[in-house]
DOKE-323858 format. One record per residue (C-alpha): residue in one letter; chain; x, y, z. Coordinates in steps of 0.001 Angstrom, whole numbers. Each point is the difference from the previous one (the first is absolute). Example, Ala and Ser with C-alpha at 12.3 -4.5 7.8 and 13.67 -1.06 7.14 Angstrom:
! residues 2
<node rest="A" kette="A" c1="12300" c2="-4500" c3="7800"/>
<node rest="S" kette="A" c1="1370" c2="3440" c3="-660"/>
! end
This chain:
! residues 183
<node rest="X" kette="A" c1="-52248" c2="-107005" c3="-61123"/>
<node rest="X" kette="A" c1="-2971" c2="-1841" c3="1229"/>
<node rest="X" kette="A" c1="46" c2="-3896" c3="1050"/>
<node rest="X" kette="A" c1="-1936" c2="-3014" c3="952"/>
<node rest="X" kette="A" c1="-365" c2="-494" c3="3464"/>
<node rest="X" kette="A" c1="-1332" c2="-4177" c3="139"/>
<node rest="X" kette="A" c1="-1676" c2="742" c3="3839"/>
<node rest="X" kette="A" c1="-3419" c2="890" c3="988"/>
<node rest="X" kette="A" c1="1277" c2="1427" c3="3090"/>
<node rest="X" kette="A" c1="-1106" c2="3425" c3="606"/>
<node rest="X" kette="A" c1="2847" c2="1009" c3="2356"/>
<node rest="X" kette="A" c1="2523" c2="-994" c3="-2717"/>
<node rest="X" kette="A" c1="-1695" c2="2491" c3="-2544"/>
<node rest="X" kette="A" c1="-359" c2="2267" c3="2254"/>
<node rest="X" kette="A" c1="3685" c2="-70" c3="752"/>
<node rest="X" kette="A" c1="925" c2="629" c3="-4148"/>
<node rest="X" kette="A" c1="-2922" c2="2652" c3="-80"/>
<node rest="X" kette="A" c1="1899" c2="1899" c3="3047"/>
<node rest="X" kette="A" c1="3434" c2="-443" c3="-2113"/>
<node rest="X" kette="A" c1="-1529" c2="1686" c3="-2767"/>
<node rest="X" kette="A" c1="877" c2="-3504" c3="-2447"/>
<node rest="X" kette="A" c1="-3200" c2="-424" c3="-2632"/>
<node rest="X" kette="A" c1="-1043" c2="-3495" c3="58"/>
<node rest="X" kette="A" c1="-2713" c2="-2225" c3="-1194"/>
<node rest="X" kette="A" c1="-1399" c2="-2989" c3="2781"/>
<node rest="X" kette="A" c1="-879" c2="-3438" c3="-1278"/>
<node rest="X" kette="A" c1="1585" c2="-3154" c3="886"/>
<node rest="X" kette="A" c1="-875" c2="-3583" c3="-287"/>
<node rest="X" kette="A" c1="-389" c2="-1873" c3="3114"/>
<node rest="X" kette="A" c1="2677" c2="-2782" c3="1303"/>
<node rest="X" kette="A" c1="-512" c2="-2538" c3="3201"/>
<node rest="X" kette="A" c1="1665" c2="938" c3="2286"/>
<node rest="X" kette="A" c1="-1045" c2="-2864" c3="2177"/>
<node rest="X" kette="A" c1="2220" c2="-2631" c3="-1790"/>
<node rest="X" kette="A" c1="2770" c2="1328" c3="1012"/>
<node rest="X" kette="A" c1="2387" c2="-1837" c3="3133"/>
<node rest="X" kette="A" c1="2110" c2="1847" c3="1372"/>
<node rest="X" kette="A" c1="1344" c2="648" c3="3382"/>
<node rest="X" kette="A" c1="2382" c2="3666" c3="33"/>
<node rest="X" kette="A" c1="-2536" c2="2929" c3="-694"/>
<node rest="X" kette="A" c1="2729" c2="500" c3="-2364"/>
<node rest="X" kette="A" c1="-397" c2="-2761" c3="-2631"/>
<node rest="X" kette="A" c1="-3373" c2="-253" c3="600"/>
<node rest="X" kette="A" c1="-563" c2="3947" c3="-1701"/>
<node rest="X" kette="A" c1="2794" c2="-516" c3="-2428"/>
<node rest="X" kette="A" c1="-2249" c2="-3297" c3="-1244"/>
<node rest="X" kette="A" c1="-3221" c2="1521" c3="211"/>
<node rest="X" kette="A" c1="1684" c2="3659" c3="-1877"/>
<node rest="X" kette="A" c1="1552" c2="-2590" c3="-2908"/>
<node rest="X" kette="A" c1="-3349" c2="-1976" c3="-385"/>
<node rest="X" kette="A" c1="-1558" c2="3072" c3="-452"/>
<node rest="X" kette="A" c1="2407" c2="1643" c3="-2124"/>
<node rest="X" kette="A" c1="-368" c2="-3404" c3="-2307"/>
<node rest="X" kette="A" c1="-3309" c2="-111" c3="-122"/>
<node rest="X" kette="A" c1="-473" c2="3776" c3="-900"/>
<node rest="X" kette="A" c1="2880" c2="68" c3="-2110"/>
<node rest="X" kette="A" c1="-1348" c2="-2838" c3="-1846"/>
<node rest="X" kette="A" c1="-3517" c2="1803" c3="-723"/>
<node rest="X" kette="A" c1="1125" c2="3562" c3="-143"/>
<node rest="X" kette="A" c1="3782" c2="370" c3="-1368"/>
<node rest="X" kette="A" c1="1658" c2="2336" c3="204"/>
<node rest="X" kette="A" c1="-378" c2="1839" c3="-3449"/>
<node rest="X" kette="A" c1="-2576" c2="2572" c3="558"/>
<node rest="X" kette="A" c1="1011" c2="1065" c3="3958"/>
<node rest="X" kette="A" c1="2737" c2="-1454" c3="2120"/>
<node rest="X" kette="A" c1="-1224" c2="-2267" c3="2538"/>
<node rest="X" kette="A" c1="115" c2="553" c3="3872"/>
<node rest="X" kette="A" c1="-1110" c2="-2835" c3="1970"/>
<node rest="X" kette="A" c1="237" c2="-147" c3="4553"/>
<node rest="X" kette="A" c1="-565" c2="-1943" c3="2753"/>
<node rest="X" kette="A" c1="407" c2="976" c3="3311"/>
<node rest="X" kette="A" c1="-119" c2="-2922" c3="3203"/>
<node rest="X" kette="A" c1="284" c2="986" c3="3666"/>
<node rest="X" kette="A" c1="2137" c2="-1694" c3="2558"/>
<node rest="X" kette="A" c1="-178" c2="-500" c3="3964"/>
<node rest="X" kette="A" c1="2376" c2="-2117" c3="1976"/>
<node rest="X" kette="A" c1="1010" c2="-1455" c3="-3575"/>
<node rest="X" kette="A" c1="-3724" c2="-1705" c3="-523"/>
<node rest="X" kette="A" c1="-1374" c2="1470" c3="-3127"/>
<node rest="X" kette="A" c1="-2974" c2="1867" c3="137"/>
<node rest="X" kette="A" c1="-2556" c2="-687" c3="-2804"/>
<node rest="X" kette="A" c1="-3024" c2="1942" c3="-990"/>
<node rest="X" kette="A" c1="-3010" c2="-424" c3="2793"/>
<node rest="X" kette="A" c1="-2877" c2="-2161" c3="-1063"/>
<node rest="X" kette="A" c1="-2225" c2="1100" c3="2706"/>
<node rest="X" kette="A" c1="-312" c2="2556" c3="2986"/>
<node rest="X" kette="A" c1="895" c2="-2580" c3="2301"/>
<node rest="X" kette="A" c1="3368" c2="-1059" c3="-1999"/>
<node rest="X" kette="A" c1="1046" c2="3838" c3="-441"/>
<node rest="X" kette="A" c1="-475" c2="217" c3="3984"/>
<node rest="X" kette="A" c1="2594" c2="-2198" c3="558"/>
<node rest="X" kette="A" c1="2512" c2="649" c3="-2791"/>
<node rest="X" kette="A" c1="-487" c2="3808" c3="1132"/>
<node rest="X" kette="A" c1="1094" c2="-1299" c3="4150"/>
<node rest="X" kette="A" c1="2860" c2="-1824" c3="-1426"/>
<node rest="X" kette="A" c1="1353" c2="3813" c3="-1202"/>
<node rest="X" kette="A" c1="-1097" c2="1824" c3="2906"/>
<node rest="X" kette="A" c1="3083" c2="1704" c3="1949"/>
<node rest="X" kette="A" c1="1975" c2="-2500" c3="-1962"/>
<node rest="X" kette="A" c1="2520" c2="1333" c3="-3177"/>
<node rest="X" kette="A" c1="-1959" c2="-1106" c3="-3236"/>
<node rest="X" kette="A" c1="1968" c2="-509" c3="-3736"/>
<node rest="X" kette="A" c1="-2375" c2="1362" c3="-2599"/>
<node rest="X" kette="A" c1="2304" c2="-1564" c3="-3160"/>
<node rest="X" kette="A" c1="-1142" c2="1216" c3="-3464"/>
<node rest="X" kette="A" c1="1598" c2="-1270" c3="-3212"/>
<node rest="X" kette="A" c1="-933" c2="1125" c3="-3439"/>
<node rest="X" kette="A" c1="1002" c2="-355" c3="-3533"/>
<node rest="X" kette="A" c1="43" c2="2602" c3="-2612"/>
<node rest="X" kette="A" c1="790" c2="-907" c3="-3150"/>
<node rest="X" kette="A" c1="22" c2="2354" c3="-3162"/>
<node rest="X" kette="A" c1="1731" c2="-185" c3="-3504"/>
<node rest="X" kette="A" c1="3308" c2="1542" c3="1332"/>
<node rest="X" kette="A" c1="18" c2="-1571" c3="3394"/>
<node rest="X" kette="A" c1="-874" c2="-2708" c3="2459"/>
<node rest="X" kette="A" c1="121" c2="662" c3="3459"/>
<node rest="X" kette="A" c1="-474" c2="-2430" c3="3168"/>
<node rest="X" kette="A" c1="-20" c2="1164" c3="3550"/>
<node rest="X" kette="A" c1="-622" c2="-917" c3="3423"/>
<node rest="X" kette="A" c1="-571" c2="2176" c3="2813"/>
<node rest="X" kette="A" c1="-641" c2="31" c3="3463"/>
<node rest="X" kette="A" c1="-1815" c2="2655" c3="2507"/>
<node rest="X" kette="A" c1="457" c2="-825" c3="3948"/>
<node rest="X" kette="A" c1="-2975" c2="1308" c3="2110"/>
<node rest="X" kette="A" c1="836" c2="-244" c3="4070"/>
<node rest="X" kette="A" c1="-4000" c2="525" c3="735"/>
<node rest="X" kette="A" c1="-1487" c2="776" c3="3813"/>
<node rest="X" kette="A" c1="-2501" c2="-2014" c3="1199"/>
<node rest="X" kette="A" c1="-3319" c2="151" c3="-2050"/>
<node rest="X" kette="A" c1="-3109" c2="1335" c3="1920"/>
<node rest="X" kette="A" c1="-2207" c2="-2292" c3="417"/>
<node rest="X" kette="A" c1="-3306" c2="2205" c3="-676"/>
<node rest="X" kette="A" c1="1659" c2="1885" c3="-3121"/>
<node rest="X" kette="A" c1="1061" c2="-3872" c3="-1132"/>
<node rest="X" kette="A" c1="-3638" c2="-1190" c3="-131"/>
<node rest="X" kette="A" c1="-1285" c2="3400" c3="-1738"/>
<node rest="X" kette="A" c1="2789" c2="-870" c3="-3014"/>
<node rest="X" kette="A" c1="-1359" c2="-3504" c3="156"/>
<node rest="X" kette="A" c1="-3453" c2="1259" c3="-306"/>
<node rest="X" kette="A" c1="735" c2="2548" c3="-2613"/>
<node rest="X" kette="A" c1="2007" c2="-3220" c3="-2525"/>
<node rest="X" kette="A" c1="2683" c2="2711" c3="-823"/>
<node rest="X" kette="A" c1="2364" c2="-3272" c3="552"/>
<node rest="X" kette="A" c1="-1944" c2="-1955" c3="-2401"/>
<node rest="X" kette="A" c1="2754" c2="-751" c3="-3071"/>
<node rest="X" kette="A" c1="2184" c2="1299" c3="2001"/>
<node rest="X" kette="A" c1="3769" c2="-1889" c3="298"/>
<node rest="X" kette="A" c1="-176" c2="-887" c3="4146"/>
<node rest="X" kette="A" c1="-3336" c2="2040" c3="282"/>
<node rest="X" kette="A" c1="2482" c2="3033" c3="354"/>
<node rest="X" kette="A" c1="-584" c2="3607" c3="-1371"/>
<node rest="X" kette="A" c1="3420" c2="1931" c3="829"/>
<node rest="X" kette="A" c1="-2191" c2="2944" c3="-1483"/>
<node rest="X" kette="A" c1="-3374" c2="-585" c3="2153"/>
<node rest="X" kette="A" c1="-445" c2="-2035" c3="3511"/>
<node rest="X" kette="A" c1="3585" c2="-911" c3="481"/>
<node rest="X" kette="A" c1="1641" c2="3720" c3="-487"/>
<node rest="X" kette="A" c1="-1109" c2="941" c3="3377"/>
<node rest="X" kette="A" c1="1885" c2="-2890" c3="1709"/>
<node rest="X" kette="A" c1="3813" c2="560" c3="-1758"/>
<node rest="X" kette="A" c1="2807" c2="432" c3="2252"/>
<node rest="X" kette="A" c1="2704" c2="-507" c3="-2385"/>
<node rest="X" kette="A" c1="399" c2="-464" c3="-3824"/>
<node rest="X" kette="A" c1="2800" c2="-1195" c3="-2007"/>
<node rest="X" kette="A" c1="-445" c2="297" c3="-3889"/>
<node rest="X" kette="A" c1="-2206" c2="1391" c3="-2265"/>
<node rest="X" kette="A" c1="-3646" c2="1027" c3="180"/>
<node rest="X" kette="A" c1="-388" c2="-1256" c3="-3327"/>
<node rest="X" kette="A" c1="619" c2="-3526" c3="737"/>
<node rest="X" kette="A" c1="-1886" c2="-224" c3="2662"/>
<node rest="X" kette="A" c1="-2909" c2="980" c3="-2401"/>
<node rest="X" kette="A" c1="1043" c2="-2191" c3="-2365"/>
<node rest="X" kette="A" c1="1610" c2="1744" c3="-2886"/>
<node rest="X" kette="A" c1="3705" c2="1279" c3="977"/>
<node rest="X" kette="A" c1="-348" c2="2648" c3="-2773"/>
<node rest="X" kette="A" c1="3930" c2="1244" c3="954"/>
<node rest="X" kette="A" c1="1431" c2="-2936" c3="-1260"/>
<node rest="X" kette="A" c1="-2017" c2="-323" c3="-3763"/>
<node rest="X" kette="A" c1="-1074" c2="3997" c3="-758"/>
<node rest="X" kette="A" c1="3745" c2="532" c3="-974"/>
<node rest="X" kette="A" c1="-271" c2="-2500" c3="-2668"/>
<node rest="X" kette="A" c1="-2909" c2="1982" c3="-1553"/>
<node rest="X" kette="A" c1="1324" c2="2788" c3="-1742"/>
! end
């Protein structure tokens, strides 16, 4: 069965190439930016539904099902947005060092048979962040579109202590919770 996946994010298709799930990318972009909210929580179940909307609206669902995500990281319950510049990705990237970070996903999948709506949640406890390997990532923009500048998968692996919850989330697809729905 192949689907749509409405993301341009490379980690997420990465994540249903690894699973083995066929899939075609296109999506039609939303804003996040209007959205207030202040739990991590409703904030990526508002920016996953506007998505879902606006890609439902354009795409359907007749020809694939539709799988739409958002993923938002949290430190000391302040949400952590997408950096802007080096400067802003510095400081969002302190605020999670040898802290415990929530890297909350939600996604919709929605096909002829099903509809399904999920929230999850990965804790990272992270060590401190070394300051030389810190400005090297910030060089590099790895963290640029990034949710809290953070790459579970690149810079920030080295500095996990602890992890509670799925890889998946954390990258921003929590394929556990949809793949059963597939077949």
């Amino acid at each position: 069965m192949r689907i749509r996946l409405a993301s341009s994010s490379e980690t997420r298709a990465k994540l249903l190439q690894d699973a083995g799930i066929e899939f075609v990318q296109e999506s039609v972009e939303f804003d996040e930016d209007s959205i207030v909210a202040k739990d991590a929580k409703n904030f990526v179940y508002l920016a996953t539904l506007g998505k879902y909307e606006a890609n439902f609206k354009h795409f359907g669902i007749d020809d694939y099902p539709l799988l739409v995500a958002d993923t938002v990281i949290s430190t000391g319950g302040n949400i952590l947005r997408k950096a802007r510049c080096a400067d802003e990705a510095r400081n969002i990237l302190l605020t999670q060092s040898g802290s415990i970070t929530s890297i909350i996903t939600c996604l919709i999948y929605h096909s002829k048979d099903v509809k399904v709506i999920d929230i999850s949640s990965t804790d990272y406890l992270f060590e401190k962040f070394d300051e030389v390997a810190l400005e090297a990532y910030l060089e590099s923009g790895d963290w640029r579109g990034k949710a809290g500048a953070c790459m579970v998968e690149g810079f920030c692996k080295n500095y996990i202590k602890e992890v509670r919850g799925f890889e998946s989330t954390a990258m921003g697809l929590t394929i556990e919770v949809f793949k059963p729905y597939l077949f």
